[in-house]
NUDONU-604210 format. One record per residue (C-alpha): x, y, z. Coordinates in steps of 0.2 Angstrom, whole numbers, plus 5000, padded with zeros to 4 digits. Layout:
// NUDONU-604210
+------+-------+------+
: east : north :   up :
+------+-------+------+
:    X :     Y :    Z :
...
+------+-------+------+
END
This chain:
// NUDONU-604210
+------+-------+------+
: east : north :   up :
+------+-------+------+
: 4887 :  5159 : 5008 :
: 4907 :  5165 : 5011 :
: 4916 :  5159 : 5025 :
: 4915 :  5174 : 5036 :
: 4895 :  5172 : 5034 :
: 4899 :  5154 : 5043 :
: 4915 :  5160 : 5054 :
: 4904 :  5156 : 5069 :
: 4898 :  5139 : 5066 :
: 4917 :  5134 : 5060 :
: 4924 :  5140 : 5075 :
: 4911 :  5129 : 5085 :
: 4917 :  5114 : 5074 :
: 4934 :  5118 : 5077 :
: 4929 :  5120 : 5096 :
: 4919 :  5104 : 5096 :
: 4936 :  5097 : 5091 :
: 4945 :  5103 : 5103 :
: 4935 :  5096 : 5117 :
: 4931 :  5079 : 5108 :
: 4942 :  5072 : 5119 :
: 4935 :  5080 : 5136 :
: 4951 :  5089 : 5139 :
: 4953 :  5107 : 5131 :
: 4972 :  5111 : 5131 :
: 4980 :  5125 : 5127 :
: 4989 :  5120 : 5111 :
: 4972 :  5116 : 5105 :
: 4962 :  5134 : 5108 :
: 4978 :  5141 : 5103 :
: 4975 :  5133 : 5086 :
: 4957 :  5136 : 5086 :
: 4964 :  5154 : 5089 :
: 4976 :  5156 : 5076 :
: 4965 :  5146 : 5062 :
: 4949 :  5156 : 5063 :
: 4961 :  5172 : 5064 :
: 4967 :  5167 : 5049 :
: 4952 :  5165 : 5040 :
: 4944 :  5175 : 5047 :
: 4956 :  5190 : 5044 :
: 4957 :  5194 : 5061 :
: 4949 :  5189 : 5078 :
: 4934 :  5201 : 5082 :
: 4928 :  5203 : 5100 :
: 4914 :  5192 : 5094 :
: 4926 :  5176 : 5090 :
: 4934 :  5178 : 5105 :
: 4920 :  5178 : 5116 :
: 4913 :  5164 : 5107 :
: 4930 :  5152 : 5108 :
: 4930 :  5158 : 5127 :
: 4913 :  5153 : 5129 :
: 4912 :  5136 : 5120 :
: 4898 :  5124 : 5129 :
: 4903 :  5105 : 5123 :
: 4889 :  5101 : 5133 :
: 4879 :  5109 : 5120 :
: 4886 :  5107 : 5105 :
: 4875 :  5097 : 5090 :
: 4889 :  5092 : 5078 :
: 4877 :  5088 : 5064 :
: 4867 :  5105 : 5068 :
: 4882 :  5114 : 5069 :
: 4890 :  5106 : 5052 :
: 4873 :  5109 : 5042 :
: 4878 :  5126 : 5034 :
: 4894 :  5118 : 5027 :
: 4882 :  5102 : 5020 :
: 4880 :  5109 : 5003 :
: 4896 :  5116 : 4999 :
: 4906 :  5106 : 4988 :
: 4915 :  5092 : 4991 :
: 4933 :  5097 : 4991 :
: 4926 :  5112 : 5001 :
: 4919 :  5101 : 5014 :
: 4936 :  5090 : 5014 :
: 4945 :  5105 : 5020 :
: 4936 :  5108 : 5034 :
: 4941 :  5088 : 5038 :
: 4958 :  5095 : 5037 :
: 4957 :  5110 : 5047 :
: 4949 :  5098 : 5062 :
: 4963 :  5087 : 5061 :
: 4975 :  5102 : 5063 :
: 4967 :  5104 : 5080 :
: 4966 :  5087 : 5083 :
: 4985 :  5085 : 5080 :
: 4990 :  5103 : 5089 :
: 4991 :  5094 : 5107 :
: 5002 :  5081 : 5100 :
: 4993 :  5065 : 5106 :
: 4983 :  5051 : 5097 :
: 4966 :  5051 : 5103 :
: 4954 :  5040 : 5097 :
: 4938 :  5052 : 5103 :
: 4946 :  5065 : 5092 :
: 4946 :  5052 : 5078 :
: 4929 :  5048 : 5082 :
: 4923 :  5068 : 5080 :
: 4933 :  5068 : 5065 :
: 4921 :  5051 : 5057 :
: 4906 :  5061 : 5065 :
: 4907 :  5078 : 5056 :
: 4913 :  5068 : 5039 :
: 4895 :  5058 : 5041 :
: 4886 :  5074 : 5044 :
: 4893 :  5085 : 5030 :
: 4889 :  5068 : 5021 :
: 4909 :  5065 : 5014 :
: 4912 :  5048 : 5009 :
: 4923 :  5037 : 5020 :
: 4937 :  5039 : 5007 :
: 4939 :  5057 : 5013 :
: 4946 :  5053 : 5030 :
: 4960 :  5044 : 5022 :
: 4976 :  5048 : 5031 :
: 4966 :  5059 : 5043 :
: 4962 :  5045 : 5056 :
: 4967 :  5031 : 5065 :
: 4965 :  5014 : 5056 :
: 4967 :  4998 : 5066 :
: 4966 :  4981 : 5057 :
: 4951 :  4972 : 5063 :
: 4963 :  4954 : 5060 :
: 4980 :  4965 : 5071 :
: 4966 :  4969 : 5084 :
: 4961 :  4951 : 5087 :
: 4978 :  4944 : 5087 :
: 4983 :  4956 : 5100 :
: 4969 :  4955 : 5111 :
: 4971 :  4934 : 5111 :
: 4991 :  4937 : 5113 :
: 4984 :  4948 : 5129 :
: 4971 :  4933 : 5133 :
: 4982 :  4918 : 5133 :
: 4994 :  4927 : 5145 :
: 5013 :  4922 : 5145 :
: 5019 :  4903 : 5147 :
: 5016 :  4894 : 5161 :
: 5033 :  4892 : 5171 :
: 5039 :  4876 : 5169 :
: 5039 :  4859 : 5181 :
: 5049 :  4857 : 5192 :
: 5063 :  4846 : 5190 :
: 5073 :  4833 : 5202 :
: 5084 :  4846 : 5205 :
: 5073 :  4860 : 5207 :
: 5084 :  4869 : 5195 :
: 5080 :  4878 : 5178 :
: 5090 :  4880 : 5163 :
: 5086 :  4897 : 5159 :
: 5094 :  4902 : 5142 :
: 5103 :  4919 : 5142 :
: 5106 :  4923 : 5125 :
+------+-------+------+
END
């Protein structure tokens, strides 16, 4: 199958990107736009109608990425990085787009190794120092002295 045989289900996965986040933004249509033009050759009435009408509420990401499953696997990467261009297109780190991004790599069954560098990756050890930093709060003020005075160093 070429890729204009599956325009439609790759611009619903570049759609589904664009609303991963529950916010569409202009940046990111715009892309959606200009990506499937490209590939596309050109945007039809049909694309158009079809970017305009984009349902989240009924978009199936594993249905959706199904046609794509048996392409091969450098074939299937690209479509990682053509979702990440959308992702990146509204300049902001989101961590639902990121979890769209791990959601289409498991359904066109890409190892984990294929979202190198696409998403973002917390330490598990950074996380749970950060959190118990947040926990403890800041230092308790200290006693009182005779004078009721504190020495509160400047430098």
């Amino acid at each position: 199958m070429s890729i204009s045989d599956r325009i439609l289900p790759l611009c619903d996965l570049l759609m589904g990107a664009a609303y991963a986040d529950d916010e569409l933004r202009d940046q990111e249509k715009a892309e959606v736009r200009a990506l499937v033009e490209e590939l596309a050759g050109g945007l039809t009435a049909e694309i158009s109608k079809r970017i305009d009408g984009f349902d989240p509420k009924k978009f199936d990401v594993v249905k959706t990425a199904e046609p794509f499953r048996t392409d091969p696997e450098d074939d299937r990467r690209k479509l990682l990085f053509l979702v990440s261009a959308v992702n990146e297109s509204d300049e902001e780190i989101d961590f639902a787009e990121d979890d769209y991004l791990r959601a289409l790599a498991k359904a066109l069954d890409l190892p984990a190794a294929a979202l190198a560098g696409l998403t973002v990756d917390i330490e598990d050890e950074q996380l749970k120092e950060t959190f118990q930093q947040v926990r403890k709060g800041p230092p308790p003020p200290p006693p009182k002295g005779k004078g009721g005075s504190v020495d509160v160093d400047m430098d």
